[in-house]
N, C-alpha and C positions, 0 to 999 in steps of 0.2 A: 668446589669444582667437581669433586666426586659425584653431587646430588642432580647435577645436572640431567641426564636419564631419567630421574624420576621424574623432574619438575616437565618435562616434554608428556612424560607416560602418563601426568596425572589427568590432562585432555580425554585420556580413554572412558573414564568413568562417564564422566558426562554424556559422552556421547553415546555410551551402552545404554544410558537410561532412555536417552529422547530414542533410542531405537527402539526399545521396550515401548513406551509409551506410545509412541506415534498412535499406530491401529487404533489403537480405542479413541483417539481424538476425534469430532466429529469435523467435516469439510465446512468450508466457508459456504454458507449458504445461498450468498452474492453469485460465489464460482459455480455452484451447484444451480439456482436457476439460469443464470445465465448464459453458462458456458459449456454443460452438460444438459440444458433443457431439463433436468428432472424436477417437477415442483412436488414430488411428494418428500422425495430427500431433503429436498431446502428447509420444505415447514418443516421438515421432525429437525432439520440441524438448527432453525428458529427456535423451535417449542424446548431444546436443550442449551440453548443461551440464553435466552430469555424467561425461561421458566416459567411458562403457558400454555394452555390449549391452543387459543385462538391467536393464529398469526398472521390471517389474509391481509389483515391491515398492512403488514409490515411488507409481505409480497408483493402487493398492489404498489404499495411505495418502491421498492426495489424494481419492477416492472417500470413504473412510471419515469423514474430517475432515467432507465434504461433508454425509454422512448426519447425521451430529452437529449442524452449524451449522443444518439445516433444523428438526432436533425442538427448539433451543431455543425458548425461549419470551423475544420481548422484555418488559419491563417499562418501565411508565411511571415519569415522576419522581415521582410522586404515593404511586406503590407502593415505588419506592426506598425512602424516608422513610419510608414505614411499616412496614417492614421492620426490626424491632429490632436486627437483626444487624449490619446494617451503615451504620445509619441513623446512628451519631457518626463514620465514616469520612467517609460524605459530606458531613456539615457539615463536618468536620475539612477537607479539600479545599478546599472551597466560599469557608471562611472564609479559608483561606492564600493562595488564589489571588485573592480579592478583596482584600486586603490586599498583594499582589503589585504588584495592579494601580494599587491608590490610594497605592504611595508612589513611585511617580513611577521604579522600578528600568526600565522601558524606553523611558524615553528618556533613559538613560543611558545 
């Protein structure tokens, strides 16, 4: 019971490192064209994960994804369900996971 104090204090080290480290980590490249507009950052945080010169390819893919996720269209739960298609998937889910949950499998 005495050791207790330590065993809370020993959290500290950990997290001294990731504060050391952080800065030199390079940013997500995704977050960086996307969400900072910089593409010259992105390629060099590409050309340091991937280990290449040439990364347009990979931007142009990350752009392209980009244009795609903006034209979907979200849908409500309401529209889910009315959706014939896939309207017994999401019960099908709905019901396994509720059932999941009332037989008591996480707090096992």
């Amino acid at each position: 019971e005495s050791r207790w104090p330590f065993l809370f204090g020993a959290i500290i080290v950990p997290s001294l490192i990731q504060v050391v480290i952080l800065p030199f980590l390079p940013e997500s490249p995704r977050y960086l064209l996307l969400e900072k507009h910089n593409t010259s950052k992105a390629e060099k945080a590409f050309q340091t994960f991937l280990g290449k010169d040439d990364v347009s390819h990979e931007v142009e893919e990350v752009l392209a994804e980009s244009r795609v996720q903006r034209n979907t269209k979200l849908v409500s739960i309401l529209q889910l369900l009315r959706t014939r298609a896939v309207r017994w998937q999401v019960i099908t889910v709905v019901v396994t996971m509720g059932c999941y949950q009332l037989c008591g499998l996480n707090a096992v």
